[in-house]
C-alpha positions as CSV (number, residue, x, y, z in Angstrom):
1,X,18.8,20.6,-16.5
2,X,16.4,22.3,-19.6
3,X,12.8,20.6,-19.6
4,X,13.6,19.2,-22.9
5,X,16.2,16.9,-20.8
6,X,19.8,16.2,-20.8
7,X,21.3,16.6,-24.6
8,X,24.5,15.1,-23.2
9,X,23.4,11.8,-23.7
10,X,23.7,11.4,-27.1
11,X,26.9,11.7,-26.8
12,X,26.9,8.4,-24.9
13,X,24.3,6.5,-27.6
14,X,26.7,5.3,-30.3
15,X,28.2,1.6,-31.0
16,X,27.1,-1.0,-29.1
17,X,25.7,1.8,-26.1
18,X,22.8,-0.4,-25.0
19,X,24.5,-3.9,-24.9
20,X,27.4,-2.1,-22.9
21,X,24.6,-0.6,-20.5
22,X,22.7,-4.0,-20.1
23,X,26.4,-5.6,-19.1
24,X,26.6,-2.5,-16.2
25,X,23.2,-3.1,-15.3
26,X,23.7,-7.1,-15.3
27,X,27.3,-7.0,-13.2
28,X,27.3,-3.7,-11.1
29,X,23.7,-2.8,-10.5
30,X,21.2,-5.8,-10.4
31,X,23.1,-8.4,-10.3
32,X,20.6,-11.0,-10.3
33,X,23.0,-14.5,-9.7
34,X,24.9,-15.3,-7.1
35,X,27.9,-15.1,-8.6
36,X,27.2,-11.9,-10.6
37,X,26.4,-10.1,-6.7
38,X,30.1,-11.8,-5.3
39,X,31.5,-10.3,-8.3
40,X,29.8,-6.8,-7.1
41,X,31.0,-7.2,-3.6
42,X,34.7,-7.6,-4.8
43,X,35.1,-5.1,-7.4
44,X,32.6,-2.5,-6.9
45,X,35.1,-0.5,-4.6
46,X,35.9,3.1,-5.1
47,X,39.5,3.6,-7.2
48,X,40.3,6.2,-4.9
49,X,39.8,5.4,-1.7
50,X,38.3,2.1,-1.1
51,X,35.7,2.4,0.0
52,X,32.1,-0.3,-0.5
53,X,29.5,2.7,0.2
54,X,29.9,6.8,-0.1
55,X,27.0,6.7,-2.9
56,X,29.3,4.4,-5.1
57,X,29.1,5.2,-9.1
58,X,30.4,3.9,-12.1
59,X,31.7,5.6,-15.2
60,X,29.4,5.1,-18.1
61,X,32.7,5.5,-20.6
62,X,35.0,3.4,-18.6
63,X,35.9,1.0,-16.0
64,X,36.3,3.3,-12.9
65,X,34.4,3.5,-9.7
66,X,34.0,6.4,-7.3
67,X,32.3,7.8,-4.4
68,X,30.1,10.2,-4.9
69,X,30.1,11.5,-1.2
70,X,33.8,12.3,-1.4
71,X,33.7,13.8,-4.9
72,X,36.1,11.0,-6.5
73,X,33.5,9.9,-9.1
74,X,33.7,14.0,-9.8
75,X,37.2,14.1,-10.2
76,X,36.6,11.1,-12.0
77,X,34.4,13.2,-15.0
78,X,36.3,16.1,-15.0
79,X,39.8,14.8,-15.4
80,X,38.5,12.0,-18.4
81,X,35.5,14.6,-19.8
82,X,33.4,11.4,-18.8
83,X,30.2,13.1,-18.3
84,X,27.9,10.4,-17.9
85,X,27.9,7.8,-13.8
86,X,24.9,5.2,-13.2
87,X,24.4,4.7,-9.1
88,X,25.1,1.2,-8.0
89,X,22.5,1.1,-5.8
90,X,19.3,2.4,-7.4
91,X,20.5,2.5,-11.3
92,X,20.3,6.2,-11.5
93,X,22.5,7.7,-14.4
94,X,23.7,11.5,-13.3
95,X,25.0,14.0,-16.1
96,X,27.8,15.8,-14.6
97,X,27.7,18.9,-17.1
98,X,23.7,19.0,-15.8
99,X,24.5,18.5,-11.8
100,X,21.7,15.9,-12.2
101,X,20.3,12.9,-12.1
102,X,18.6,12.7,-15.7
103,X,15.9,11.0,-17.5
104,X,16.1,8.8,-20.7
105,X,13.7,6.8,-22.0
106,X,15.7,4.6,-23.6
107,X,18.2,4.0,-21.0
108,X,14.8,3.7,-18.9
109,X,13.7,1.2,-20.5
110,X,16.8,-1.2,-20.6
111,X,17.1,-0.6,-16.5
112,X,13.3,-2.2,-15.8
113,X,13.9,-4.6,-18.5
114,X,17.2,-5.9,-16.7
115,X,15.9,-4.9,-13.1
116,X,12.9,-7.7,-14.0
117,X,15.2,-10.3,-15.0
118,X,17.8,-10.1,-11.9
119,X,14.1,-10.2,-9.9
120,X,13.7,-13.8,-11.9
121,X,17.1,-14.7,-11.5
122,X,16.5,-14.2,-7.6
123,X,13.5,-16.3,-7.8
124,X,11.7,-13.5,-6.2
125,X,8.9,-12.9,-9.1
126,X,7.4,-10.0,-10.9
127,X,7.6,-7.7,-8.1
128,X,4.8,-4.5,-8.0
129,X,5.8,-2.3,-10.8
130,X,5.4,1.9,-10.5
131,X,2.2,2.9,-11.8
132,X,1.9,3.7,-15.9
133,X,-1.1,5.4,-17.3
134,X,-2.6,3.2,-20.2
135,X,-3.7,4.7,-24.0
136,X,-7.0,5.5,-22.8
137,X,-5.6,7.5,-20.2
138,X,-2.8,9.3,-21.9
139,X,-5.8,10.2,-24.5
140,X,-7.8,11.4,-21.6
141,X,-5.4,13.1,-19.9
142,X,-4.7,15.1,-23.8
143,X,-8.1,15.9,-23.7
144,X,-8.4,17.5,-20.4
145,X,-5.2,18.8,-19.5
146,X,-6.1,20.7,-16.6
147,X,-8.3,19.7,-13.7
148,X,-11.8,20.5,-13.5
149,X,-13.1,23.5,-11.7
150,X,-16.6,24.5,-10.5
151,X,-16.3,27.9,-11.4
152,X,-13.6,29.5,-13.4
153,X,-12.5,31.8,-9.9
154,X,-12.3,28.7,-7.6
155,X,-9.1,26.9,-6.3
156,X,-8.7,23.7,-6.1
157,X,-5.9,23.8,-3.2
158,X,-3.0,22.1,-5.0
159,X,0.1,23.6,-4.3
160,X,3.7,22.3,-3.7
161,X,5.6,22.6,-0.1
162,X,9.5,23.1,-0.3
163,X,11.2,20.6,1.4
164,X,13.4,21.9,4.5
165,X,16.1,19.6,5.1
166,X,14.3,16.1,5.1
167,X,10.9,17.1,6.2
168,X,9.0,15.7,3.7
169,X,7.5,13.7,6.1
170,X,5.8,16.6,7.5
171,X,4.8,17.7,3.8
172,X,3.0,14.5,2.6
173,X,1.1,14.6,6.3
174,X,0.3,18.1,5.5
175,X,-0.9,17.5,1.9
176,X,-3.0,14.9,3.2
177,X,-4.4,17.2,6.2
178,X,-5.1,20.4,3.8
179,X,-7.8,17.9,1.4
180,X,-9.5,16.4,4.3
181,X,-13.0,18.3,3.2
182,X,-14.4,18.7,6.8
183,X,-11.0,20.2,8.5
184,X,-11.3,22.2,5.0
185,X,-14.5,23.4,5.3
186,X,-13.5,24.0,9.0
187,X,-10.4,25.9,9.0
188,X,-12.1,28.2,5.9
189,X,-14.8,29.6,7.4
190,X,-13.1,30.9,10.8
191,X,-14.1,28.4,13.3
192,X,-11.4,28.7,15.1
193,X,-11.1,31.1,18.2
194,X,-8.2,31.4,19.8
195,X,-7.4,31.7,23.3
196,X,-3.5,31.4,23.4
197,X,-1.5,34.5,24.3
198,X,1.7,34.1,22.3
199,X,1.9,33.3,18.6
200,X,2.8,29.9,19.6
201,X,-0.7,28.4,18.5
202,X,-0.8,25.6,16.1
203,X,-4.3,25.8,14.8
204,X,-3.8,29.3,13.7
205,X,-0.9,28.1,11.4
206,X,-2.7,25.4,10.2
207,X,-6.0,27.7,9.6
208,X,-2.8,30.3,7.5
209,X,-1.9,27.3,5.9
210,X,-5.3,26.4,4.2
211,X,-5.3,29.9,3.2
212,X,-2.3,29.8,1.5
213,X,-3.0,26.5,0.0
214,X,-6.5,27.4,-1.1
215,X,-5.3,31.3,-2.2
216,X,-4.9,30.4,-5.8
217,X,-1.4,30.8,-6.1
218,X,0.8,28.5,-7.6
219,X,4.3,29.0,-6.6
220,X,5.6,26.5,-3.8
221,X,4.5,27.5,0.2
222,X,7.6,27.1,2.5
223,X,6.1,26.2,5.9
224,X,9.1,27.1,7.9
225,X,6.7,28.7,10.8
226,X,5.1,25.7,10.8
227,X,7.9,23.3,11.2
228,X,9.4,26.0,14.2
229,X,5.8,25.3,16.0
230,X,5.9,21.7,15.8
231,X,9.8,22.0,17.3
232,X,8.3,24.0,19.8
233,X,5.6,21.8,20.9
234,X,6.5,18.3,20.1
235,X,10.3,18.5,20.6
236,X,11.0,14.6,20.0
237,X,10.6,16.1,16.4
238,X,12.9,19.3,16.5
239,X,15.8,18.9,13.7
240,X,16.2,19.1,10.4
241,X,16.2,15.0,10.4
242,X,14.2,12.4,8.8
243,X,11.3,11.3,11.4
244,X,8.3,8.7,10.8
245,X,5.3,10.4,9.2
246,X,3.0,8.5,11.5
247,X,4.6,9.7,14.7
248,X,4.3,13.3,13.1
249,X,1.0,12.5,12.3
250,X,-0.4,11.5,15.9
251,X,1.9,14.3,17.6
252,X,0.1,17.0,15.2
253,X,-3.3,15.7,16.0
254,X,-2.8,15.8,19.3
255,X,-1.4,19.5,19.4
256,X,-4.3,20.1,17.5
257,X,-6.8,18.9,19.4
258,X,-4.9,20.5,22.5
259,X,-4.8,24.3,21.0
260,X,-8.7,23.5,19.5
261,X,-10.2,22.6,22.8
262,X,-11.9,26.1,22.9
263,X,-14.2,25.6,19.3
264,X,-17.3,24.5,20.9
265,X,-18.9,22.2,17.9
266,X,-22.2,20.7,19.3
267,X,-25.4,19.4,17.4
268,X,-28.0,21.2,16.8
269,X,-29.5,20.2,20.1
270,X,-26.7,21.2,21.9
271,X,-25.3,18.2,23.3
272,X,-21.8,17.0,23.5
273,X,-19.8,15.2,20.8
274,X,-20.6,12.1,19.5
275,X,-16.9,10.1,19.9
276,X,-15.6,8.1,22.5
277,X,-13.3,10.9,23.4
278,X,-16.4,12.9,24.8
279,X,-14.3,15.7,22.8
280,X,-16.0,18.6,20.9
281,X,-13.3,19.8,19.1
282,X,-13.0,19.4,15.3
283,X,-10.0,16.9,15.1
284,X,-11.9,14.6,17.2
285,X,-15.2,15.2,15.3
286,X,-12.9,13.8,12.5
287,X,-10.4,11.4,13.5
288,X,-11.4,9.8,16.7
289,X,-12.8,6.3,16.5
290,X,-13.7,3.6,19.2
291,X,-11.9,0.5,19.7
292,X,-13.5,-2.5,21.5
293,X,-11.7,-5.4,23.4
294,X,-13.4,-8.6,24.0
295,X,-12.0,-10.3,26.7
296,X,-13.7,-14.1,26.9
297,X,-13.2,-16.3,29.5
298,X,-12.9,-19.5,28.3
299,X,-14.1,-21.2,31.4
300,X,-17.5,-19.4,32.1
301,X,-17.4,-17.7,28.3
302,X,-18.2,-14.2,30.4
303,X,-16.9,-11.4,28.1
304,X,-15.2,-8.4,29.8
305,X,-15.9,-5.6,27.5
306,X,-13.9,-1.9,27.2
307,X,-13.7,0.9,24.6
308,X,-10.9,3.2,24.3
309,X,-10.2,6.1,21.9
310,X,-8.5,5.7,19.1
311,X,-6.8,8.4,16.1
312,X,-5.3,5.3,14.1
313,X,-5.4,1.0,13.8
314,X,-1.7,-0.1,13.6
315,X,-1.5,-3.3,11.5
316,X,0.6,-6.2,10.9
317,X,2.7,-6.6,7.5
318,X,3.4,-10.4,6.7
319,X,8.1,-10.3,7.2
320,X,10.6,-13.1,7.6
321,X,9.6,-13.2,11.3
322,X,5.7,-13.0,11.3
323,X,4.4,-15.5,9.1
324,X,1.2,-14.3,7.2
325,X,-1.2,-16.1,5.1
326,X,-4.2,-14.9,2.9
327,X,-7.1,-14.3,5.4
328,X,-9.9,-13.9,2.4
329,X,-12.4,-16.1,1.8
330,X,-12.6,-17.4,-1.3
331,X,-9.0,-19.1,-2.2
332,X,-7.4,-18.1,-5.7
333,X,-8.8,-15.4,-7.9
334,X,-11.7,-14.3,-5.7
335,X,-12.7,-10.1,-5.5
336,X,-13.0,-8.8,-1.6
337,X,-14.2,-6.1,-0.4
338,X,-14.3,-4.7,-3.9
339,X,-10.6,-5.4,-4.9
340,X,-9.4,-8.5,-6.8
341,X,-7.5,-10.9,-4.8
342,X,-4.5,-12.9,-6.6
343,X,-3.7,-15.7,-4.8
344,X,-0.1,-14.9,-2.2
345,X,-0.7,-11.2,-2.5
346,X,-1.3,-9.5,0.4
347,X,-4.5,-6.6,1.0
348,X,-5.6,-4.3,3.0
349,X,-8.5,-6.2,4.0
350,X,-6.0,-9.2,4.8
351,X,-4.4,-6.8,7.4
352,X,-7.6,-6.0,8.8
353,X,-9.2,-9.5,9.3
354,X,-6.1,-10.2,11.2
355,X,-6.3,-7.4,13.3
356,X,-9.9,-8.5,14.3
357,X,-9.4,-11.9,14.7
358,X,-9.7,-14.0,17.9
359,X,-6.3,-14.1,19.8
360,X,-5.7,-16.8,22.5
361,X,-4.0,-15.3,25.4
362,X,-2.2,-18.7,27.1
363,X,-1.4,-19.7,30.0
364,X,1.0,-16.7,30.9
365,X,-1.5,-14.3,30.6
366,X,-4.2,-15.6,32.6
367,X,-6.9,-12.5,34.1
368,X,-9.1,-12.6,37.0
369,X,-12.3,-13.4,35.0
370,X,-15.3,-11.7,36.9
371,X,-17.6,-14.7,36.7
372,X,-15.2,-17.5,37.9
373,X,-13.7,-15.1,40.5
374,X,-10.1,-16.7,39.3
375,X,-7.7,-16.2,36.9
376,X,-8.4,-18.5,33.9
377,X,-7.1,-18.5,30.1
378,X,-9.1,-16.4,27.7
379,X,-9.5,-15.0,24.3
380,X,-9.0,-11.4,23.1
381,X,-10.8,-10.2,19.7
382,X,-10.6,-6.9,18.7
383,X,-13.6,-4.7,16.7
384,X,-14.5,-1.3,16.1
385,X,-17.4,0.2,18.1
386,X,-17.5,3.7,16.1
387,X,-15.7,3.9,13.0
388,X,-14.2,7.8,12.8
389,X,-15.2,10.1,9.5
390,X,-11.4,9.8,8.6
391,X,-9.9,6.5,9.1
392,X,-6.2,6.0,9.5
393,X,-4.2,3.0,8.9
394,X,-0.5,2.5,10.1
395,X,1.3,-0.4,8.0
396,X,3.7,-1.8,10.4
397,X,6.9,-1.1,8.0
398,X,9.1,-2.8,10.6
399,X,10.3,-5.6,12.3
400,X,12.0,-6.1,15.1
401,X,13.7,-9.1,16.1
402,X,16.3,-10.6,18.7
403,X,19.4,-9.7,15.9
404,X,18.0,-7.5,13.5
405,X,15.6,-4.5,12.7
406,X,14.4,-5.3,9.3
407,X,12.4,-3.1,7.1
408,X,9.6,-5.3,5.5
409,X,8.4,-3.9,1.3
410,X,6.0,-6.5,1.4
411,X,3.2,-4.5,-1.3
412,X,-0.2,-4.6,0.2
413,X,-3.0,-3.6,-2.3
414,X,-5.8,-1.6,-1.5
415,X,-9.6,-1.4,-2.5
416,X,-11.0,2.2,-4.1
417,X,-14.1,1.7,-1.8
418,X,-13.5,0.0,1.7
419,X,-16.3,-1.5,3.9
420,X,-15.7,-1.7,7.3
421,X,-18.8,-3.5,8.4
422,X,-16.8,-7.1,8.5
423,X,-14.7,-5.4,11.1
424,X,-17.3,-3.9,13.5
425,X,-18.3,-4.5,16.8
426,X,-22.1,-5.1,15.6
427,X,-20.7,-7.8,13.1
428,X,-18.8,-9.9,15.6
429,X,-21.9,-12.5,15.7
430,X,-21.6,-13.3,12.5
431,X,-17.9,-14.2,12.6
432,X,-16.8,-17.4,12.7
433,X,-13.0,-18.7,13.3
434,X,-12.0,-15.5,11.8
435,X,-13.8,-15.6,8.5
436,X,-17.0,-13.3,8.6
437,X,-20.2,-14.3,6.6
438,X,-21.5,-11.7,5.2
439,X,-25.4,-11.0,6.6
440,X,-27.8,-8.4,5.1
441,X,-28.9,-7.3,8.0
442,X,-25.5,-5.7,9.5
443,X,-24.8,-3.8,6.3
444,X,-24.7,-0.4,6.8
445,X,-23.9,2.3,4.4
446,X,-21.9,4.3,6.8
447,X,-19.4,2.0,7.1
């Protein structure tokens, strides 16, 4: 398709166009009423074959419906010079002279418009909306149409990755790893000595691949030796499959962290790393936190205290099976931890205070407290001991349940600036029931 977009469109835009397109949206796509989605269910078959699914489309012209998998929908076009199919499923609208999906403004704006109202219909709400700059940004944006360098020689490290097969869950991991400034600052300035025989080492990819990113140039990187090393070394991840970007994440750190074990990085008196992992090397300088579990008898009230390692906090999404309520202080309206809190939405900072909060064990999972020298009920509260430089949070997207495995698209907000003091181990004293009171003397500006 040309940049200027699809010019077979205007074919479609004559008569009553939008109405007809509202009607498509409204019965096929949408389909906001109950009866409108039986009415989907029954007719929205393909005319060809059958089938419900195959990538089902519609004809913009007429009143057909085809797979898109099996090529009927093509056949479709061709045979009627119908050039114009919306997707059933996401609204899309493909041009079949242009071999793509396309992009109309117009038609745009008629599929939120109608996508809002089946949401109402639903009784689901204004759900999040994508992101839209405002006049004052478009102006900027006009003003300063490139980003701002320090020099006019330096590079600012932005440069696309070509997807192979469905790995863009290694490319957004990637993107992320190649603008952390530290394992920037690292991998630039040859830290990295390496001790492996073969060309099998994973840290002298990733040390090519800030190279490349950071080179200046600004045709697409295809990091196909990079995806054959992670085959090689983590080979729950070989294939040209989707996989989760979190387990690539944890499974690259760690061959990192195995392949970088030889980069001595001490301060400058020489001692060993600061991080629970007792680990020198620069992913754990980075990423590694500690995790503290409070164990409290509720007999004697002894504590039972340990601190494990951690590279990420995994945290609950609110879903049909775990009920979740508003954890921030404050009720309706209030601002926490920076970010403005409407009342049912659900935060970051929400996740977190449940993460940390007090969790009564029961009877079934009585321990052998220490001070009573028998097993009694406790409480378990979990805190952070050492927050790492680079924090990671995993958002539980799924649930898991006795019938079903449900993906939840609950939208959890986030602040620009996030302090963790609420949340660590030094703060515990000054929570209460789960809601922490804020005390000027724990604030720390490292956290």
């Amino acid at each position: 398709m040309s940049p200027a977009g699809c010019s077979h469109v205007n074919g479609y835009k004559v008569d009553n166009w939008k109405q007809n397109l509202r009607v498509i949206y409204q019965c096929f796509v949408w389909s906001g009423t109950a009866e409108t989605r039986r009415r989907k269910a029954k007719s929205c078959i393909c005319h060809m074959c059958g089938a419900h699914l195959n990538r089902l489309h519609s004809c913009l012209y007429c009143v057909f419906f085809g797979c898109f998998t099996k090529k009927h929908i093509h056949e479709h076009a061709k045979n009627k010079r119908h050039n114009l199919a919306i997707d059933l499923l996401y609204g899309g609208i493909y041009c079949f002279v242009c071999q793509d999906y396309i992009y109309d403004k117009d038609m745009e704006q008629i599929a939120k418009e109608e996508q809002r109202k089946a949401w109402k219909l639903q009784g689901i709400g204004e759900k999040y909306t994508t992101w839209e700059p405002t006049k004052r940004e478009l102006e900027l944006l006009r003003h300063n149409p490139k980003r701002r360098k320090i020099t006019t020689n330096c590079t600012i490290g932005l440069r696309g990755l070509i997807n192979l097969g469905n790995t863009c869950f290694m490319n957004c991991i990637v993107q992320a790893l190649t603008h952390t400034p530290l394992l920037r600052d690292f991998f630039l300035s040859d830290r990295h000595k390496c001790e492996m025989q073969s060309n099998s080492c994973l840290v002298c990819e990733m040390s090519q691949l800030f190279q490349e990113f950071y080179s200046g140039h600004r045709s697409p990187h295809i990091p196909f030796r990079l995806l054959h090393l992670v085959w090689t070394h983590a080979r729950h991840l070989a294939g040209y499959e989707q996989q989760d970007a979190h387990e690539f994440l944890i499974a690259a750190l760690d061959v990192l962290h195995r392949h970088c074990k030889g980069d001595m990085i001490r301060d400058d008196n020489g001692k060993k790393a600061n991080n629970p992992n007792h680990c020198n090397c620069i992913i754990d300088q980075i990423f590694t936190g500690g995790l503290q579990s409070d164990v409290t008898c509720q007999v004697c009230h002894g504590v039972s205290t340990t601190i494990d390692p951690f590279w990420d906090i995994s945290l609950d999404l609110p879903g049909s099976s775990t009920p979740f309520w508003a954890l921030s202080p404050g009720g309706d309206g209030s601002t926490v931890n920076g970010e403005s809190h409407l009342s049912g939405s659900t935060t970051l900072t929400d996740c977190l205070r449940r993460f940390t909060r007090p969790e009564h064990l029961g009877s079934s999972a009585k321990i052998k407290c220490g001070g009573c020298h028998s097993y009694q009920e406790s409480t378990k509260q979990l805190t952070m001991k050492k927050l790492p430089i680079v924090a990671c949070f995993h958002l539980k997207r799924f649930e898991h349940s006795a019938k079903l495995r449900r993906k939840i698209t609950t939208y959890v907000s986030f602040p620009l600036e996030l302090d963790m003091t609420p949340f660590m181990a030094s703060s515990k004293e000054s929570r209460m029931n789960g809601q922490y009171q804020q005390s000027v003397d724990v604030l720390n500006n490292d956290n």
